[in-house]
C-alpha positions, -999 to +999 in steps of 0.1 A: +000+000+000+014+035-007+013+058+018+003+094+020+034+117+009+035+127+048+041+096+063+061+085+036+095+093+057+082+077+088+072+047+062+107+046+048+130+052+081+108+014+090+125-003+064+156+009+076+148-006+109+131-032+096+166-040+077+184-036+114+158-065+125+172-088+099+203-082+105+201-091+142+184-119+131+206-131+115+232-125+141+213-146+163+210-173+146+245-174+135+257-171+172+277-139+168+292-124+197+261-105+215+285-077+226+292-068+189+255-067+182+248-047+214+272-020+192+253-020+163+220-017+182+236+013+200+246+025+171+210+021+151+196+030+182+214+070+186+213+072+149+180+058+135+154+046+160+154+070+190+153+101+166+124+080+146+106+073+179+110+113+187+097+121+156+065+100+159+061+115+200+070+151+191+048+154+158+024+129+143+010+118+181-005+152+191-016+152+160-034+121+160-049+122+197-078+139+195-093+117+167-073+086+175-065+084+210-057+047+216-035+042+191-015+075+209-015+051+239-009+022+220+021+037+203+033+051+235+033+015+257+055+003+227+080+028+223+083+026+261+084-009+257+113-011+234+130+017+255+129-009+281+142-037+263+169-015+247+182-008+281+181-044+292+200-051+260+226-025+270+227-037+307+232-073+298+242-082+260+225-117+256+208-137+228+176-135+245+179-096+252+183-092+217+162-113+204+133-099+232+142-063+211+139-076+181+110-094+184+091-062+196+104-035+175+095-059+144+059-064+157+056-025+166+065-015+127+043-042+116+014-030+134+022+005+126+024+001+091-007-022+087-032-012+107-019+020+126-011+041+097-040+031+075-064+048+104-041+077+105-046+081+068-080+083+071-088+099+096-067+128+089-072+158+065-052+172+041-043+204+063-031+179+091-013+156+070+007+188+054+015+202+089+031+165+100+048+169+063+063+202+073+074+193+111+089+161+102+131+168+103+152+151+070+159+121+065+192+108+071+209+080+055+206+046+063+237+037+079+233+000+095+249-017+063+280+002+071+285-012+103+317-033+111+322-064+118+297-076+096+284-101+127+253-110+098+276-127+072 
């Protein structure tokens, strides 16, 4: 499904996290030092998903919470959710920590993209959806692929 041009961004910087999932995926099941992933997931954490999380807190959710105000809860249990289990990854760099993260942030961006989004779309009007459109900050590039060691291959 295409998205309206203002989520579009917030679609897009999903992939890119989507893309960290698989990679710590795939970390996990090839066994790969947990301590090495727990630097990638710092680093896609500073650079990628805490400034995405912002983003969603600081302008699409009081956009959103006078017409939709459960998914504004919704969205907020997760984030803090995944806050959580960041900072257990942090504190204790294990399989299971990441895999806990991982688990959750995939299942938040799924449910964001397929059902949260949708109801966004719809229930907002084109004077909201240009004022998210003008508050959300540029994209940055990607830069997960560039980590090293490559704990994936």
């Amino acid at each position: 499904m295409k998205r309206h041009l203002a989520i579009q961004p917030l679609s897009r910087q999903h992939h890119t996290a989507l893309l960290a999932v698989l990679l710590l995926k795939k970390g996990i099941d090839r066994q790969a030092d947990p301590t090495v992933m727990r630097s990638f997931l710092l680093q896609v954490w500073n650079q990628e998903l805490q400034p995405h999380l912002a983003a969603e807190e600081q302008f699409l959710l009081p956009l959103i919470q006078p017409v939709l105000p459960t998914i504004v809860c919704d969205i907020l249990v997760q984030h803090a959710q995944l806050w959580s289990l960041y900072q257990a990854v942090l504190a204790n760099a294990s399989a299971e920590s990441l895999q806990a993260f991982v688990q959750l942030l995939e299942s938040h961006i799924r449910q964001e993209e397929r059902q949260y989004f949708p109801a966004i779309e719809a229930s907002l009007d084109e004077t909201a959806l240009a004022q998210l459109a003008s508050q959300l900050p540029e994209e940055k590039e990607a830069t997960c692929l560039q980590f090293a060691p490559r704990f994936w291959e």
